[in-house]
GUTOR-499874 format. One record per residue: residue in one letter; x negated, y, z negated of N, C-alpha, C, O in turn. Coordinates in steps of 0.2 Angstrom, whole numbers, plus 2048, in hexadecimal, padded with zeros to 3 digits. Example, Ala and Ser with C-alpha at 12.3 -4.5 7.8 and 13.67 -1.06 7.14 Angstrom:
<pts>
A7BE7E47D97C27EA7D97BE7F07D97B97EF7D6S7C07F57DD7BC7FB7DC7C08007D97BD8067D8
</pts>
This chain:
<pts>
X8307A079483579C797836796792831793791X83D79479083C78F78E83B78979183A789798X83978378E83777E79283D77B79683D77879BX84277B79384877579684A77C79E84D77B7A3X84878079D8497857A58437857A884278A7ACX83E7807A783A7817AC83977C7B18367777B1X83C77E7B683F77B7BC83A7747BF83A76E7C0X83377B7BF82C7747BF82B76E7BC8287697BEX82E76F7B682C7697B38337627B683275C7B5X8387657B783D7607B883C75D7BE83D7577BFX83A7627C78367617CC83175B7CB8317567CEX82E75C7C58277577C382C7507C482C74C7C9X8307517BE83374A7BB8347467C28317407C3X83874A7C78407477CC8377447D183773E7D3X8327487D282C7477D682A7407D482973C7D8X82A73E7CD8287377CA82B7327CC82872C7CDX8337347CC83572E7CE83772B7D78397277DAX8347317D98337307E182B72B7E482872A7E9X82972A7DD8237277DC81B72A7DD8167277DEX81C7317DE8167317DC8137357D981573A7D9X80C7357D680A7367D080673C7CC8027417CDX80973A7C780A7437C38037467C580474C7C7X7FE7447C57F57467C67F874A7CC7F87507CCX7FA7467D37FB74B7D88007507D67FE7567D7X8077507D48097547D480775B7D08087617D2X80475A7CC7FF75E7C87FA7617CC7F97677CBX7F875F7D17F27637D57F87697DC7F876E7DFX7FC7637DD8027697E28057707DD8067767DEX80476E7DA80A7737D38027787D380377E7D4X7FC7757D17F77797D17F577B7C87F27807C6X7F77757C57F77777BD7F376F7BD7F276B7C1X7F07717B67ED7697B57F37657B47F97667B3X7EE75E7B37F37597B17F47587AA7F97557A8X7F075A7A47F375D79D7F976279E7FF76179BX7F67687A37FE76C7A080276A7A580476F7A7X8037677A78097637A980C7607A78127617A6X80875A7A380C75679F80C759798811757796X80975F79480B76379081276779181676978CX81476879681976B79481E766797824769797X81F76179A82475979982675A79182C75A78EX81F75978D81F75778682375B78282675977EX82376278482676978382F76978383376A77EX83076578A83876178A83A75D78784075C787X83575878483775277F83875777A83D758778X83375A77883375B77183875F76D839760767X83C76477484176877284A76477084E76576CX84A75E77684D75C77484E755772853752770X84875377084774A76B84874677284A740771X84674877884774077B83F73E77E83C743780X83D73B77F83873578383973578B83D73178FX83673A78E83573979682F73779882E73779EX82B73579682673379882272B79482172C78EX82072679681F72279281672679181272A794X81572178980E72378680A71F78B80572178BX80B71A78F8067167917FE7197937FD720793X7FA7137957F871879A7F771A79F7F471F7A1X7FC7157A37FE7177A98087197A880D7167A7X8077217A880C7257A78137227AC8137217B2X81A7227A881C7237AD8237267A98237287A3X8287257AD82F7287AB8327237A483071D7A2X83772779F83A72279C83E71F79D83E71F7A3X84371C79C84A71979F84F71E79C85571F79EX84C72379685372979785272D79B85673179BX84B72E7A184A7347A384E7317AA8517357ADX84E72C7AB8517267B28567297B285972C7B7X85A7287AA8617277AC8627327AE8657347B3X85F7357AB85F73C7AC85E73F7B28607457B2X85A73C7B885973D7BE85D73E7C385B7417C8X86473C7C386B7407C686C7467C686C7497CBX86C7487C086D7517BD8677527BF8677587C1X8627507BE85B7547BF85B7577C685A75D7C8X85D7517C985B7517D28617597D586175D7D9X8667587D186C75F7D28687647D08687687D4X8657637CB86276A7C985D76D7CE85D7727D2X8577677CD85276B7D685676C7DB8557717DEX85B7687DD85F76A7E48617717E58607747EBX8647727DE8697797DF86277F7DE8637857E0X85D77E7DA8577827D98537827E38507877E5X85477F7E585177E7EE8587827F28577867F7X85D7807EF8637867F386278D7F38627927F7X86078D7EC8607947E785A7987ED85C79C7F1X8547967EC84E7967F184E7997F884C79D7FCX8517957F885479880085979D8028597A0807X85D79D7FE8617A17FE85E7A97FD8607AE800X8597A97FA8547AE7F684F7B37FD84E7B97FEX84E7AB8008497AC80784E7AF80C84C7B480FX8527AD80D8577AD8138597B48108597B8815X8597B780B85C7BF8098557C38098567C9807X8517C18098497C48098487C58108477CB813X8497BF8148477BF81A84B7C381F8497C6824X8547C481D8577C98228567CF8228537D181DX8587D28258577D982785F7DB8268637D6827X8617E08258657E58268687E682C8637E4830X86C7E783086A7E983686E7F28378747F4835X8697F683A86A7FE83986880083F8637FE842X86D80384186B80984786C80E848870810844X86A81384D86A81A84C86281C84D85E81884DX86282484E85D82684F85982B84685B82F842X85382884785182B84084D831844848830848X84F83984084983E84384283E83D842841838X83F83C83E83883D83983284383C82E844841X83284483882C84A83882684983582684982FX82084783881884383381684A83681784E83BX81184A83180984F83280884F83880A84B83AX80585383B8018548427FC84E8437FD849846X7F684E83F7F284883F7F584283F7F583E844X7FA84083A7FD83983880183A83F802834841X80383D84180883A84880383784C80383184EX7FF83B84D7FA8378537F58318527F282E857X7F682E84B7F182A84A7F68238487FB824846X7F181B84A7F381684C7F68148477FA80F849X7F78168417F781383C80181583D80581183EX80181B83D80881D83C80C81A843812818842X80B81B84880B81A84D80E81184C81380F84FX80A80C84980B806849810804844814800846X81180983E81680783A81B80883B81F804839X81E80D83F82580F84482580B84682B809845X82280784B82280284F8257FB84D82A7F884FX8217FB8488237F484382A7F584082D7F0841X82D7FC83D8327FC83C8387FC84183E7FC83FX8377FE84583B7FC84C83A7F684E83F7F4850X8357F384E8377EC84F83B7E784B83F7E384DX8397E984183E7E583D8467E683D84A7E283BX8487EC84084E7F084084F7F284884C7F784AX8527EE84C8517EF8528567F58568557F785CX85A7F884F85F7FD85285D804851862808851X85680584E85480884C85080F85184A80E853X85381385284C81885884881E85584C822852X84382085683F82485284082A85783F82985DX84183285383E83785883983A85383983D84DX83683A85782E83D85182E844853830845859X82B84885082684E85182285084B82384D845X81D85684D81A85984681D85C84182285F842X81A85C83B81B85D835819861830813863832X81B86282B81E85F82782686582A82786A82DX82A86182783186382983686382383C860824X83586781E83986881783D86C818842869815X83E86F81A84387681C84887182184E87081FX84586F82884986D82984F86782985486682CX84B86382384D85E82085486181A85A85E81AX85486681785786881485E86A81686486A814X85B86C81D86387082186686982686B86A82AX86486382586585E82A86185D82F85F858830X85F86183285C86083885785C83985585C83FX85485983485085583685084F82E850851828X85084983285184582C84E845827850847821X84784282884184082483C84282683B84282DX83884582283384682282D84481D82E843817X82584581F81F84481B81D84B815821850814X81984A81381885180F81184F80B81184A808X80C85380B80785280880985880180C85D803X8088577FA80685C7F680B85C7F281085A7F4X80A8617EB8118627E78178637EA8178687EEX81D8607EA8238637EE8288657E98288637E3X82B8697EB83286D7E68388677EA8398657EFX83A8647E583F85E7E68468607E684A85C7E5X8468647E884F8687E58538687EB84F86A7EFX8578667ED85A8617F185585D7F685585D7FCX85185A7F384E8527F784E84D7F485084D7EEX84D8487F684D8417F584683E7F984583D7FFX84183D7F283A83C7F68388367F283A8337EEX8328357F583082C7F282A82E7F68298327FCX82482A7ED82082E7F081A8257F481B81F7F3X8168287F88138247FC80A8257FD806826802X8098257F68008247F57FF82E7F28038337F1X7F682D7F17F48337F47EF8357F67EA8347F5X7F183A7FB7EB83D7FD7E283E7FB7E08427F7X7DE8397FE7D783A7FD7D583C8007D883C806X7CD8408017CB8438057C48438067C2849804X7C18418097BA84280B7B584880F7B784B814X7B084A80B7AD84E80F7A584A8137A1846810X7A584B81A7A584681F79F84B8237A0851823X79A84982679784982B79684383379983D832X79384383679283E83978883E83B78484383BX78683883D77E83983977A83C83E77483C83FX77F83D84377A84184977984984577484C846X78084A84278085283F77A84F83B77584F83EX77A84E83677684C82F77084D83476E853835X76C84983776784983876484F83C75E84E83CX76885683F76885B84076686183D76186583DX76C86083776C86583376D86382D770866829X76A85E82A76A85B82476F85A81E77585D81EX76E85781977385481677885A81077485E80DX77D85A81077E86080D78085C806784857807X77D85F7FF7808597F978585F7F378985D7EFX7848667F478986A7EF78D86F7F478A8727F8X7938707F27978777F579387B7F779487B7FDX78E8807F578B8847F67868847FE784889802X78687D7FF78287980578787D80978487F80EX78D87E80979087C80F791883811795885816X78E88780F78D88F81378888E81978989181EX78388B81A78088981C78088482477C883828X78688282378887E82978F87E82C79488282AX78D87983179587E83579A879834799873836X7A387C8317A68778307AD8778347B187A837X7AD8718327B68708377BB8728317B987082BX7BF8758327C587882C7CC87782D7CE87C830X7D087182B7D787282D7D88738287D5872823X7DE87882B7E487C8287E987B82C7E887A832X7F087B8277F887C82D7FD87B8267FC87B820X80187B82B80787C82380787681F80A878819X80687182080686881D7FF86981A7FE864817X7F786E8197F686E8167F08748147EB874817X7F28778117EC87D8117E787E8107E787A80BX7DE8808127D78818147D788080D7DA882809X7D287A80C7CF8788047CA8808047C6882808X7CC8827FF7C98867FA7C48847F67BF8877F5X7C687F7F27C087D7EC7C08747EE7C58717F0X7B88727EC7B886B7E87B986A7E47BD86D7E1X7B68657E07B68617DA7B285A7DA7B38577DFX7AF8587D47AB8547D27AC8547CD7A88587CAX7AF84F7C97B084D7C27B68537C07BC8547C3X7B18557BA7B685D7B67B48607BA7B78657B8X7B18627BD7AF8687C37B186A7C77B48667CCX7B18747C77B68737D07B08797D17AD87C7CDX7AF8797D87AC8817DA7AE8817E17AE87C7E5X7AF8897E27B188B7E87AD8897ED7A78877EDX7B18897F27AE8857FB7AD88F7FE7B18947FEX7A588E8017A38958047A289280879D88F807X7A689280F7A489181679F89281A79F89881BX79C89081C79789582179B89582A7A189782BX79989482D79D8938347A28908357A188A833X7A988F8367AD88B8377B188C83E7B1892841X7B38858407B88858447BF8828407BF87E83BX7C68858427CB88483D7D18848437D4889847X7D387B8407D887B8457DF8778427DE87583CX7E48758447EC8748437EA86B8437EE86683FX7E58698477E68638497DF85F8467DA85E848X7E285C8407DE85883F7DA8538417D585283CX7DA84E8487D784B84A7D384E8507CE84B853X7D58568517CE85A8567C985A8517C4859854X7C985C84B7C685D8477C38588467BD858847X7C48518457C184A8437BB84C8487B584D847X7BF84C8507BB84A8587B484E8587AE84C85AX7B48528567B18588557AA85984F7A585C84FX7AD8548497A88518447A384B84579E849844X7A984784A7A584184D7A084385279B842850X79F84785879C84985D79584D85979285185DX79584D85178F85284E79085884E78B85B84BX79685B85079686285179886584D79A86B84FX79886484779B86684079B86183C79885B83EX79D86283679E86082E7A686082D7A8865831X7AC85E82A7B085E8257AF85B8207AC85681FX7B386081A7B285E8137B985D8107BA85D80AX7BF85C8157C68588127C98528187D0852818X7C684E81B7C884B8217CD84681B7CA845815X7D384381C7D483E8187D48398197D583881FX7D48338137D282C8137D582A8187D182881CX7DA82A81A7DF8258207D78278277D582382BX7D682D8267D483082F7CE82E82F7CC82C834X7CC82D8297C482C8267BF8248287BA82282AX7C58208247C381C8217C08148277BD80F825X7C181582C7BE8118317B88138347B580F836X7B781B8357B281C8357AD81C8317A881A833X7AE81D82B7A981D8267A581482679F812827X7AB8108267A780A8267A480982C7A080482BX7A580B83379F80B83879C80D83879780C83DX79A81283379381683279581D836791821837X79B81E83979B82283E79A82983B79782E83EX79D8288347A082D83079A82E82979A82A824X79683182979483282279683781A79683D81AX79883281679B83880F79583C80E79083A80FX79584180C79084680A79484B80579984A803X79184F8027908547FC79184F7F57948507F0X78E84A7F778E8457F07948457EC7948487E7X7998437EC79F8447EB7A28497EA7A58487E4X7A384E7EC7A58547E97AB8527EE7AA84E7F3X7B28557ED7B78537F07BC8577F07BD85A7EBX7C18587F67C885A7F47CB8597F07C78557EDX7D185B7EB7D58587E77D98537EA7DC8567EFX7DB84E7E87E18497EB7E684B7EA7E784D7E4X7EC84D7EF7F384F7ED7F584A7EF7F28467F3X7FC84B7EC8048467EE8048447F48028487F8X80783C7F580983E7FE81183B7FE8118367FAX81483C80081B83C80081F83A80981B83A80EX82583880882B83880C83183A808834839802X83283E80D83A84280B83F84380F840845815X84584280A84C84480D85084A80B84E84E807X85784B80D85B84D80985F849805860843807X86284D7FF8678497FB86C8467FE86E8407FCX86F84A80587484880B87384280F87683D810X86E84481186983E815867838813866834817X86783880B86482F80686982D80886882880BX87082F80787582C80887682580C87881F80BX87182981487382381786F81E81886981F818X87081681886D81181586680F81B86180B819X86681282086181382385A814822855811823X85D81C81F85982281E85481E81784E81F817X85981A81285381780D85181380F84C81280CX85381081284E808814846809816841805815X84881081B84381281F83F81481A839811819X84281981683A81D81383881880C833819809X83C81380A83981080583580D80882F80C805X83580980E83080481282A807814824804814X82C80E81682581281982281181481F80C813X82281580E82281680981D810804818811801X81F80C80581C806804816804809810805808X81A80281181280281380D806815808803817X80D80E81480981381480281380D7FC81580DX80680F8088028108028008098037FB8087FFX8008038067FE7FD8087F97FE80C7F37FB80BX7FA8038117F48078167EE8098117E9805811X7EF80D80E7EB81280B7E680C8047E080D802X7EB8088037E78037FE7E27FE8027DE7FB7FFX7E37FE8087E07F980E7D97FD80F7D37FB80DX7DB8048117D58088137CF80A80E7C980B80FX7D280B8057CD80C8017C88057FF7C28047FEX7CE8007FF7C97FA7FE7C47FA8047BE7F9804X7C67FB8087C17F880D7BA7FD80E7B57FD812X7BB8018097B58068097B18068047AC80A803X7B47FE7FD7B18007F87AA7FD7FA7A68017F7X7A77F97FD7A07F57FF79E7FA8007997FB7FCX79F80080779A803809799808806793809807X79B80C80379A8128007958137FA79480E7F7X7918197F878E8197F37928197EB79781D7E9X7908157E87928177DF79681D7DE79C81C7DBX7938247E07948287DF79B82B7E179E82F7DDX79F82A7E77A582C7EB7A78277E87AC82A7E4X7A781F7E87AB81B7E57AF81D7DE7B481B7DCX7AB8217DB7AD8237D57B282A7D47B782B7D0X7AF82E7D97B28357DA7B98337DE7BE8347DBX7B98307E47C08307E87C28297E87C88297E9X7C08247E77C581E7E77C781C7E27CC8187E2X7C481F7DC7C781C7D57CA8207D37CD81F7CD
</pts>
């Protein structure tokens, strides 16, 4: 930026002559008081004039006095500008109608999604949600259903999607299982013990892990296999099983109560896309974007919240495989 457009520096000036001194205004601004007064010097020296005396107690010059009219317009209209910025950041839209959304089975029932709805019906008060399970592509294409969630590659061919993080996945016991049936560290382990298995259409029975460049097939030993991902969690916490794809959002508060232990030394799901989507017909209305760009945004906000919060407790090992 040039110096004669640096707003701060002329704020400084009009601050000096309201009497008081550069040292402090320097510490509000948060910069020293060298480059403070370096870039003052920056406005002399572009244009040849003396605003500042050499003394050593600093003060205005008498061309900067007489310049203090215009100066004082310029911060003024820079504090209108400001607000003007705030008051358009700060309002809202105002939108109504009914949004039909379709989330995953798990994501419907969990606080997280549950809260975000919320919140956006609070910001947008003409706003009403009809939820059910998902994913809902087909019938988002035919109209019938506005927006929808989506885990994994999608064929884009009339949608309108924005994407919102991606799927991480932990393989999980709880230490009452561990302490039972002991700790499983390679795929091959898991013939051996009994696991929890979701499958449904939003996302198909992990087949293989991976570690690093490595993948090898998942051989099951006992399984229970079910639609609903959070029977599945209930069922790993009570000891009664293992999973080896629960995801970070379901995961990740357990794991830091200790509730949850990672197991097969990072060997993991692969991460897929996670998505919201529309039709081409459907972006159209100014609703339907506000909504999924904002979910959109706080879902990948969520998901940012929950891997930090995991980075302390976790081993080296996962930290490296799924958070990185």
């Amino acid at each position: 930026m040039k110096s004669f457009n640096d707003i701060e520096t002329w704020q400084a000036l009009l601050a000096m002559s309201e009497g008081r001194q550069l040292n402090q205004i320097a510490d509000e601004n948060k910069v020293s008081l060298a480059a403070l007064i370096r870039r003052i010097r920056n406005v002399e020296n572009a244009w040849g004039l003396t605003l500042l005396s050499t003394n050593k107690l600093i003060r205005l010059t008498s061309v900067a006095v007489k310049l203090l009219p215009d100066i004082q317009i310029l911060c003024e209209s820079h504090r209108k500008l400001q607000k003007s910025f705030e008051k358009a950041k700060n309002s809202q839209p105002f939108f109504s109608g009914h949004i039909h959304f379709a989330v995953a089975a798990g994501s419907l029932g969990s606080q997280t999604t549950n809260r975000l709805l919320i919140e956006f019906s609070t910001l947008h008060e003409g706003i009403e949600f009809r939820t059910e399970i998902g994913p809902k592509i087909e019938e988002v294409l035919n109209g019938t259903c506005d927006v929808s969630t989506y885990t994994g590659n999608l064929d884009l061919s009339g949608l309108e999607a924005i994407p919102r993080g991606r799927a991480k996945y932990f393989a999980l016991a709880s230490p009452a299982y561990i302490k039972k049936f002991g700790y499983p560290r390679e795929p091959s382990d898991l013939a051996q013990h009994f696991c929890a298995v979701f499958c449904e259409a939003s996302r198909a029975r992990t087949k293989y892990l991976q570690k690093g460049a490595e993948k090898r097939a998942v051989i099951y030993g006992k399984t229970i296999t079910s639609t609903d991902i959070l029977f599945l969690k209930h069922i790993v916490l009570q000891g009664e099983a293992l999973i080896i794809d629960l995801p970070l959002g379901h995961s990740a508060l357990e794991i830091k109560q200790g509730k949850l232990i990672p197991i097969l030394d990072g060997w993991h799901r692969n991460f897929e896309p996670l998505w919201v989507v529309t039709s081409e017909n459907k972006w159209k209305d100014p609703k339907i974007r506000v909504f999924m760009k904002w979910y959109a945004e706080a879902w990948s906000e969520e998901l940012k919240k929950a891997e930090d919060s995991l980075r302390t407790c976790l081993n080296e090992i996962f930290i490296k495989e799924i958070l990185n």
